[in-house]
Every structure is written in structure tokens, then in C-alpha cells.
N, C-alpha and C positions, 0 to 999 in steps of 0.2 A: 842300353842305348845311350850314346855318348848326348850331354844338352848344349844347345846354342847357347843361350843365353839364361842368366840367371841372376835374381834380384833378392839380398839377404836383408832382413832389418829395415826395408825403406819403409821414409818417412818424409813428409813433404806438407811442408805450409804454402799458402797462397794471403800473403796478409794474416788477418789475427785469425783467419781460418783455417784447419788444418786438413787437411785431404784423407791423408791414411796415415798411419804408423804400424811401424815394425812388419809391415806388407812383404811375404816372402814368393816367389813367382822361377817358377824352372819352368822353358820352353826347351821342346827337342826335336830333332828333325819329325816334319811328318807331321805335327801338331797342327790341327785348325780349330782356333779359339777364336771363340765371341766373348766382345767383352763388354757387360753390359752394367748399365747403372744410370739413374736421375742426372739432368741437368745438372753440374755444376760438384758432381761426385768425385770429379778429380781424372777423369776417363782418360781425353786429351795430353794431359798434364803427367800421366803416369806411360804414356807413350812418348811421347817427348823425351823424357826422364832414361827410356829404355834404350831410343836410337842416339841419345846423347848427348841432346844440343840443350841441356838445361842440365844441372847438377841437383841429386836429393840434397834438404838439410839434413840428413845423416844416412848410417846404410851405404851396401857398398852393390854394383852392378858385376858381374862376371862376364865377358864374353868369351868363347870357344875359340883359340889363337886362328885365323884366317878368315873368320866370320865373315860372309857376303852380306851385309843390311842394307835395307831397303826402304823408304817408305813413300809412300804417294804424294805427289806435291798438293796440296789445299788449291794454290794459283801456278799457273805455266809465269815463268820469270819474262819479264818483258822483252830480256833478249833476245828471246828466241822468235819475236813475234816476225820478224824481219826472214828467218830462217825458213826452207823450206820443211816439210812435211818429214820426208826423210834425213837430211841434217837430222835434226830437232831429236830423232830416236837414236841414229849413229852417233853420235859423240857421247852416247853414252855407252857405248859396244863395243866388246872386247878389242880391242884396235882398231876402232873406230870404223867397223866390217860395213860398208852397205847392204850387203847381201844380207845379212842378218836383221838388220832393220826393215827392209825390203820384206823378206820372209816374214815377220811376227807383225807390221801392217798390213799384210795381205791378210792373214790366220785374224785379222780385230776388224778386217769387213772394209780396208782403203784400197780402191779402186788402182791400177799404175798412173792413172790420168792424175788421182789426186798427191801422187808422192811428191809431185813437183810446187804444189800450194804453200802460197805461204799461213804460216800458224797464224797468223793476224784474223786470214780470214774463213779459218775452220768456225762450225757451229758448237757449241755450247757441249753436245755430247759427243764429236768429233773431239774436242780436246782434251775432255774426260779421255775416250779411247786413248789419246796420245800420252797421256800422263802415264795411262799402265804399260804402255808400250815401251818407255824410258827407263824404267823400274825393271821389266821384264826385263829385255834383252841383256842384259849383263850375266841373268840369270842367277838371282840372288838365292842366299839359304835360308833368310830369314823376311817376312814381308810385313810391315807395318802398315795397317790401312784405316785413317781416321775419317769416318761418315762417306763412304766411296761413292755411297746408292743416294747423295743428297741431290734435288736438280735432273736425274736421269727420266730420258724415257723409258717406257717396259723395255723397246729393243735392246737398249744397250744395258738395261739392267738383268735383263735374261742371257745375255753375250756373259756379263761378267759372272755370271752366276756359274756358268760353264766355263770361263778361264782360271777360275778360281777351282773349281771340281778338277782340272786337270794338271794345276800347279802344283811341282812334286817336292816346293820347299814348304817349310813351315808357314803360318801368318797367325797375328794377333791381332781380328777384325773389331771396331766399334761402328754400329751398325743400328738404327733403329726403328728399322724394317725386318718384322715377325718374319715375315717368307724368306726374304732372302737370305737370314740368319739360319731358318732351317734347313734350307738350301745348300748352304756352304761350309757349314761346321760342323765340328763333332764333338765339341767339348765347348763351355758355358763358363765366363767367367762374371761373379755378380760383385761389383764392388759398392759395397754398402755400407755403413755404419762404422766405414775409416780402416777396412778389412777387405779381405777378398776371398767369396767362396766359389768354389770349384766343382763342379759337377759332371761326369762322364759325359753328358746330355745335348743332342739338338738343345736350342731355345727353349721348343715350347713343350719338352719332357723335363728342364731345367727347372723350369718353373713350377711343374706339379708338385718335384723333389724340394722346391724351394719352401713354398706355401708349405707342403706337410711337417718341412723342418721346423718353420716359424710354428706352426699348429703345434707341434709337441713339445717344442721349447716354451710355447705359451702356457701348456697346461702342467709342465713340470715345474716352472716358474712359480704359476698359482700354489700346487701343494707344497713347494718348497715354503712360500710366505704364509701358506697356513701352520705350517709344522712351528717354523720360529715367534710367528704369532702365540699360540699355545706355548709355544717355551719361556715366554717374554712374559705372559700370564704366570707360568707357574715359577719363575724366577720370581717376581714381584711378591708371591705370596710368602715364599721360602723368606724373602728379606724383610715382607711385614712382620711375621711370626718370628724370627728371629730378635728382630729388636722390642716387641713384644713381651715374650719367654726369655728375654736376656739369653736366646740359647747359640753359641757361637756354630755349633756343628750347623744350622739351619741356613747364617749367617754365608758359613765357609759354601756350604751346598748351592745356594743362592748364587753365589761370586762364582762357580764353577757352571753352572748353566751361563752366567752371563756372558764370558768365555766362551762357552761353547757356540753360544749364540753369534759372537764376532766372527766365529769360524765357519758357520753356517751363511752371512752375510757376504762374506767375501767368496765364499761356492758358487754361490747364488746362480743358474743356466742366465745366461744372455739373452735377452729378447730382444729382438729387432727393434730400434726406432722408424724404420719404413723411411722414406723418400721424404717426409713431412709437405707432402703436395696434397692441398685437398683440390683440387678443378672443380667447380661447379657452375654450370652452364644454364640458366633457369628462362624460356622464351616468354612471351606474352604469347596470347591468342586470339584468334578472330572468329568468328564466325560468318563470312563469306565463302562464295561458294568458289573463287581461285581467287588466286595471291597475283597471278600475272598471263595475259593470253598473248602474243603474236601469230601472226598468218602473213605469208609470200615475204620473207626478208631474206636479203642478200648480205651476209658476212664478209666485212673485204678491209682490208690495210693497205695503204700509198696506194690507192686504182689498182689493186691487186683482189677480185675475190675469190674466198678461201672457203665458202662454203655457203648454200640456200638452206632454209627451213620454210619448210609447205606450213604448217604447221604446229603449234604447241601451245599448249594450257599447264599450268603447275598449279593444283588445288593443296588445301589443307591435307595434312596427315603424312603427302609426301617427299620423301628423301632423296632427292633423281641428284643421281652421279654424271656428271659431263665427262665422257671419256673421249680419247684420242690421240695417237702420236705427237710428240712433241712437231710446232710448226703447221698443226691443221687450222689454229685459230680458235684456243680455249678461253686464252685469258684474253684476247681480242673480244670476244662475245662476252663474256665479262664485264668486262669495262663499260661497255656498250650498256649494259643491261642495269650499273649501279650509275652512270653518267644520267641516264633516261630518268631515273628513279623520280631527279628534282627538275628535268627539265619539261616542257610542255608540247602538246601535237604530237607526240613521236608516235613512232607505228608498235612500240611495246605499251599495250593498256594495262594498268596496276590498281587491285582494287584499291578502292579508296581508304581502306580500315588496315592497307601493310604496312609495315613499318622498319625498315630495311637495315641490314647491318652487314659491311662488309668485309673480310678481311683476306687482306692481300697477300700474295708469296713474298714479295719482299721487302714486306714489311713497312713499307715509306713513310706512313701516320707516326710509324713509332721511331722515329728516328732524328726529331729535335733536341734543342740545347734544355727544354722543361726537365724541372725534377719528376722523379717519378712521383709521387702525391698531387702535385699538381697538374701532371699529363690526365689523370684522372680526373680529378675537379673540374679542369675545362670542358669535360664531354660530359660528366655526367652531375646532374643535380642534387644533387646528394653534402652532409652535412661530412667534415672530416674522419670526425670517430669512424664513421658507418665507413667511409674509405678506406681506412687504415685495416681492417676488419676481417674486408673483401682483400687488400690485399697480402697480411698474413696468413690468410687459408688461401693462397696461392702460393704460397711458398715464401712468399717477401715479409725477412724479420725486419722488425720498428726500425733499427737504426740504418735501414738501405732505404727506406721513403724518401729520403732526399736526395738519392743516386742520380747523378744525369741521364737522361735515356739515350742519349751517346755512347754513352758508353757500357753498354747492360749487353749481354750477350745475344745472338740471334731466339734461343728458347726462354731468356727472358721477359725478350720483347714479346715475342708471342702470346707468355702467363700475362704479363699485361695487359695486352691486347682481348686478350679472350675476358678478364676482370670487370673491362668499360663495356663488352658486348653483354656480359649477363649482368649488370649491373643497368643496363637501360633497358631490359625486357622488349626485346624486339623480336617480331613474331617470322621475319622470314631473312634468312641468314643465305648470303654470298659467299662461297668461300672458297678462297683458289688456293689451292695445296696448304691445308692446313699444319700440314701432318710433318712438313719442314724440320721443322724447327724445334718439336717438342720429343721429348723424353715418351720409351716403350711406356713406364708408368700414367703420364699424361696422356697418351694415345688412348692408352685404355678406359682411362677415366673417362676422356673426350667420348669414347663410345658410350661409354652406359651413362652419360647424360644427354647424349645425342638420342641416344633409342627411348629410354627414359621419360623425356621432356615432351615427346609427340612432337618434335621439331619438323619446321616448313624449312627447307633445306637445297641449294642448288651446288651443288660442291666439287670439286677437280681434286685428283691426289691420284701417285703413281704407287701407295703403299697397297698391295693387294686385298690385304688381309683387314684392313678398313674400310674398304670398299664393298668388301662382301660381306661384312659385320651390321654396317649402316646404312647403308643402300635399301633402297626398296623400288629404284626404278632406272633403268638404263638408258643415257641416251649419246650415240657416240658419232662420232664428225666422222665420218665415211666415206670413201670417194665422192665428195665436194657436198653432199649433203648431209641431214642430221639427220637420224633414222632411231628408234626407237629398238633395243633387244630385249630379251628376256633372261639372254644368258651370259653371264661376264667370261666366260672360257672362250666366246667366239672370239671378242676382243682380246684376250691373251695369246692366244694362239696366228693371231695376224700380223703382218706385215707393216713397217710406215709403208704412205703411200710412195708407189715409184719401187718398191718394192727393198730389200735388204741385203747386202753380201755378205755380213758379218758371219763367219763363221770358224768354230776353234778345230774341226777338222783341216785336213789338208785343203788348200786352194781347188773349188769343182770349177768344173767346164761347165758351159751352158747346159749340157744335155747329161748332167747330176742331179741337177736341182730334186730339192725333194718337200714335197709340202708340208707347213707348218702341221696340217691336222692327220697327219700319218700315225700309223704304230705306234711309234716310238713316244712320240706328242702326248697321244693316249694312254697309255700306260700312265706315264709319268702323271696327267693329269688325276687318273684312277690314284695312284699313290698319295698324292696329293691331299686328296680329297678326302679318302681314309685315314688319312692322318687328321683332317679338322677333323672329322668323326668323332675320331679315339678323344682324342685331347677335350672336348666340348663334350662328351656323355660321360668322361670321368669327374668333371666338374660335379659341385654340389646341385639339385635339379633344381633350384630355383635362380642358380646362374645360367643355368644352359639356356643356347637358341634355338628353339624350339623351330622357328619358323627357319631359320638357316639350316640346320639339319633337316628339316625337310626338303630345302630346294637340294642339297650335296647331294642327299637319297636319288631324287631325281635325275640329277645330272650324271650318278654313278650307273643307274638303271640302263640310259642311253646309252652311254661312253662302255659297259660293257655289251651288249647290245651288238653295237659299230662292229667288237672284236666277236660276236657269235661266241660269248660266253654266258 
């Protein structure tokens, strides 16, 4: 099989930091790679590098002579905003075809009424759609996609998940979203330690072959430094006695182990240095009997309401997830709900003993001209060492403490941000799409100090697979009310409201339509599902979740069941 693309010897700094070296990388048609790695690992930077618009400091790129590349824009150009809907995909199509742009926004779910809109005033995940549709329609061979799933509702992240399943060119996805990576790939790339490893693997079969690599590299490691240990012993003795016994044979033997020993040295297996992230998330607690009650409230923006709650109390212990299509009025309640916290009368009552901490999707607390050291000191009471401390086991080495937070990355800000929240031990935490911003490694951390901690918790995030990890209670904005589930699949399996057209089959007629909770739906969930299974009962049993595996057990019970098997 002939390859697209291919990267010999790269090697690339960012400042006195260096990313990777000698990084070697062949993509060929048909290839769907995840490429996965910490914050700040070069991820970005090495795609960039591939579609061309930045040069390595050494190493050469290959491409295959006629090569179609492709990669996703981050922002639609301002020109365009002026343009309609259809423009906006045709000028990017083989002779600037309409029909062809026409054709691939119907197949991404736009209405004909909408081809004529200007880009100005599409939604947030309308222009998401439009970006792949610009990329697409030319019909590239090779597809570059950096953080695609960032900002998405479930709809339009379940659409891409299935344009990408039927995309017949290659792509090299950075993604840091567990589901949708298993979803869409076949192959795992881990860049780590200034290198890059490769694994036939979904994600999260990637990872089991990862850990067991590290586990055996770790323990080949150990009897290696025990072996040269004992030889370092028995060289020193061979050189005591030698000079000793004036005896040179003893002498020469001694100097011939020590040699051996430099050769052994330089063998030596490779052990991972890991992500050097440690997260730790540590809450205060109370003892009351709920953290916050409300009864008959109306949810509404500009005289617009967007949702009633009959109803709700949040006590100690639990983790309730606010779900909802993008536009029901998540982070609207929200707001609401951390504004109330210090104001007085309001119809939200807070026990007296919470102590509230919130963090926002984007980000806005962390986004002044403060250094970082002192964005810390102003929120939290604490002496500088103890600072500095908190933020080296976040990832932040001594000489970035005086970084602007201007200018610090979106998953920077976040390890920041998350530093001042356990750093003031606050016993009930706000938190609207945490999961933004931060690295697969930090997600994970976030959970097992979330579950960990016995955290009071109200939280929003469109990443699945966090949601059914940390959660322990469901409560989702539903045809204009807020309604409590039991089961996160009803919510995956539904509709925004007003319902949805997007679809990567042919354009259906009214009288197609076919329900989300069909066959087909089901299976896939069944698959799904046994795949968390597998992955979390090969785990060591005192990682496993015990109580998540029991609800999947459940859910598979039903879900086969439904099928009368």
C-alpha cells in the first residue's frame, strides 16, 4: 500500500523546550489515527508541522505527488461571515460546484431554507458542521483534525462520529474525548516522552497495551539496576583487592567489569517519565443535611423561558450531572445558581455551612494580565512555598510562576484553575464543562479524585464517558422542564429539541424518519456497553467500578431484553 504522507527524523522545539526528536510517522490511505498525549506534548504542533504551515528544526516531511490535505479550520475566517451558507462550502469545491455543496449540507443535517443564511448568524455547532463541510467537499485524501469534539453538542458529536466512520480518506485525529476516539479509530498514537508510540488499537485497548508496556519496562528496568548494582559491588571489590595484593590480573578484571558496566548503562529499557501531571482535587465537608433546595422556578434569558423546575434538593454525597442539548439553558442555570450563592431573598436556599466553588467553560477568572503565582495568592490564603508546591504537582515547573495568564494555554488555565479550587477546600463545586480544556491524563485523574473525595458536585460536560464514571445522579432539561433519569442512554439516544435532520445517509423524506431508540441504536448501545465491561474488569480489581459495572449489567439486561434475546 502506497503512503500519503511521511515524517523521517522529526524534531521540533518550542522555546528551550523541546517536543520530540528523531519522531518517525508514515500515514497511508485508509489509516484512522488518534493521536493522543498531555497538555503541552507537542500534539498541535506536530500537526501543524505535517499539513505544513510551520517548518521542523530538522527532519524532512514526505508527501505522496498530488496529495489532497485537508485540515479543519480552529475559527471560520471572518470573510466568510458576510457569505451565505452555501458560498461558504462551494468555493471550496471542485469548480466551485453548488450542487455539490448543496448535496454534503443536506447529508450534515442544513435544511434548503438554511443554505441561503448568512455564516454570521449560524449557531456555534451549525459552524462546527460547516467547517467539515469545507474540508469535505473537495474530497481530500488525507484529513487533519485538531480537538474537533471541543464546544459540541451530543447531536452534532454523534453526526461526526458517523462522518468520520464513513470518510473513505485517511485522518490524523487529536481528540480528548475517550468515546468518540473509540468510535472513530483504529489505530492510537501516544506521544510521550519526546517520541511516539503506535498501537494497532481503539483508545481504550491502546491503553491496556500501554500500561502493560510501561509495567514490563518497569520491572525489566528494576533487574537491570539490580544486575549492574551487584556488578558495581563486585568491580569495587576486584579494585580493593587488587590494590591490596599489588595484584594487576584483579586490577585488569575490575577495569573490565567497569566497562561492562558502562555497556550495561547505556542498554538500560526506557521507562516512561508519564505526563508529570499530578491533579489533586481535595473538598472540605459538611455535615448538613443539603447543600441547596429550590421549588416552582422559571429558567429564562432576555424574557425568553427556557425551562421550570417543580422541584429540587442536592444533599451531601451527591454527584448530579445537568444534561441537555446545547441551547436548553445549562449554563444559564448555572449562572443563576453561583450569582444566588452571595446574593440575598433569592428563591435558591443554600445551607448555611456550603461553601461554593465554581468553574466556568470559558474560562473568564483565568484570563487577566496576573502572573501566574500571584493569580493564586489573591484567591487563596496560603503562604508562597505552599503555592509553588500546589503548583509544581500540577504540572507548572518553578520558572513558568511568573507566566502571564494571558498568555497560558486553554488546559493550563484550567490546571490553574482547578489548583485555587482545591487549594481553598470547598465543599460543593459548580462546574460547567470541566472537561474542556484538559488532557485524556487529567480527565482521568479529575475522576478518581472526584469519586475519591466524596465530592458535592453539580456539573455539565458533553464528554460521555465522564459522565457515566462520576455521576451518581441525573438531571436533564427536557421539553422545557427539568426531570430527573435514572438512565444516561435515554439522554444519548434523543433528539435537540425541535427535533434533528442531520444525517450521513442519503437526504429522507418525512415518511423515513426512523427513531433514535430503534435496532440499530440498540445494538450499537449493547456494543458499547460491552466494551466498558471488558476494559474496566481487565483493570486491576481495586481500580475497577464496581458500582458502574453494575448499572452497564443493567442497562445491557434491558437493552437485550428490548431485542428478545
Amino acid at each position: 500500500m502506497s503512503v500519503l504522507l511521511q515524517a523521517k527524523s522529526l524534531s521540533h522545539s518550542l522555546g528551550n523546550k523541546r517536543l520530540f526528536s528523531d519522531l518517525d510517522l508514515a500515514i497511508s490511505p485508509g489509516d484512522r489515527l488518534a493521536l493522543v498525549g498531555h497538555n503541552g506534548s507537542g500534539k498541535s504542533t506536530l500537526l501543524a508541522l505535517l499539513e505544513g504551515t510551520i517548518d521542523p528544526d530538522s527532519g524532512e516531511i514526505a508527501r505522496k505527488r498530488g496529495l489532497l490535505l485537508a485540515a479543519v479550520e480552529q475559527f471560520l475566517p471572518k470573510y466568510l461571515m458576510a457569505k451565505s451558507v452555501v458560498e461558504a462550502v462551494a468555493e471550496m469545491a471542485p469548480e466551485q460546484d453548488n450542487w455539490r455543496a448543496e448535496a454534503l449540507l443536506t447529508r450534515l443535517g442544513f435544511s434548503e431554507a438554511e443554505f441561503a443564511l448568512l455564516v454570521g448568524a449560524l449557531s456555534g455547532g451549525q459552524q462546527n458542521r460547516l467547517m467539515f463541510a469545507r474540508v469535505l467537499v473537495a474530497g481530500p485524501d488525507l484529513l487533519l483534525l485538531d480537538e474537533p469534539t471541543n464546544h459540541l453538542d451530543l447531536a452534532t458529536l454523534v453526526l461526526f462520529e458517523k462522518l468520520l466512520g464513513e470518510f473513505r480518506g485517511g485522518f490524523l485525529l487529536v481528540s480528548h474525548d475517550r468515546a468518540f476516539l473509540d468510535g472513530v479509530s483504529t489505530q492510537t498514537l501516544f506521544l510521550r516522552d519526546e517520541r511516539l508510540y503506535r498501537f494497532n488499537s481503539t483508545y481504550s485497548g491502546a491503553v491496556e497495551e500501554f500500561s502493560a508496556m510501561d509495567e514490563a519496562n518497569a520491572r525489566t528496568r528494576a533487574a537491570e539496576e539490580r544486575r549492574i548494582d551487584a556488578l558495581k559491588a563486585s568491580a569495587m571489590r576486584l579494585a580493593t583487592w587488587g590494590k591490596v595484593y599489588d595484584n594487576e590480573d584483579l586490577s585488569r578484571r575490575a577495569k573490565n567489569m567497569e566497562k561492562r558496566i558502562d555497556r550495561l548503562e547505556e542498554k538500560k529499557t526506557f521507562v516512561s517519565r508519564g505526563s508529570g501531571l499530578d491533579l489533586r482535587l481535595q473538598l472540605g465537608d459538611t455535615r448538613a443535611k443539603q447543600i441547596i433546595a429550590m421549588k416552582n422556578l422559571t429558567i429564562g434569558v432576555a424574557g425568553r423561558d427556557l425551562f421550570r423546575i417543580d422541584e429540587l434538593v442536592i444533599r451531601p454525597g451527591e454527584r448530579v450531572a445537568l444534561i441537555g442539548h446545547n441551547g436548553v439553558g445549562k449554563t444559564t442555570f448555572i449562572r443563576e445558581l453561583v450569582t444566588a450563592f452571595t446574593g440575598e431573598g433569592t428563591t435558591y436556599r443554600y445551607s448555611p455551612q456550603t461553601s461554593l466553588g465554581y468553574y466556568d467553560q470559558e474560562l473568564d477568572e483565568v484570563s487577566g494580565d496576573e502572573e501566574m503565582l500571584m493569580f493564586v495568592r489573591n484567591r487563596v490564603p496560603a503562604d508562597e512555598q505552599r503555592i509553588r508546591q500546589h503548583l509544581i504537582k500540577a504540572g507548572f515547573p518553578y520558572s513558568e510562576h511568573e507566566k502571564r495568564v494571558f498568555r497560558m494555554s486553554g488546559g493550563e488555565r484550567a490546571r490553574l484553575l482547578f489548583v485555587v479550587l482545591a487549594m481553598l477546600r470547598l465543599n460543593f463545586l459548580v462546574m460547567d464543562e470541566p472537561t474542556n480544556h484538559i488532557d485524556i491524563d487529567g480527565k482521568e485523574q479529575l475522576e478518581q479524585q472526584l469519586l475519591s473525595s466524596d465530592a458535592k458536585l453539580l456539573i455539565t460536560s458533553h464528554d460521555r464517558r465522564f459522565l457515566e464514571t462520576v455521576a451518581n445522579r441525573y438531571l436533564w432539561i427536557h421539553d422545557g422542564r427539568l426531570e430527573e433519569i435514572h438512565q444516561l442512554h435515554l439522554f444519548f439516544a434523543s433528539e435537540p429539541e425541535g427535533g434533528y435532520t442531520g444525517t450521513l445517509a442519503e437526504p429522507r423524506t418525512p415518511h423515513q424518519t426512523k427513531s433514535p431508540q430503534g435496532g440499530e441504536w440498540i445494538l450499537e448501545r449493547i456494543i458499547e456497553l460491552e466494551d466498558l465491561l471488558l476494559a474496566d474488569r481487565a483493570r486491576k480489581h481495586k481500580f475497577q467500578k464496581q458500582k458502574l459495572q453494575a448499572q452497564w449489567d443493567t442497562e445491557l439486561e434491558a437493552l437485550n431484553s428490548r431485542l428478545g434475546r
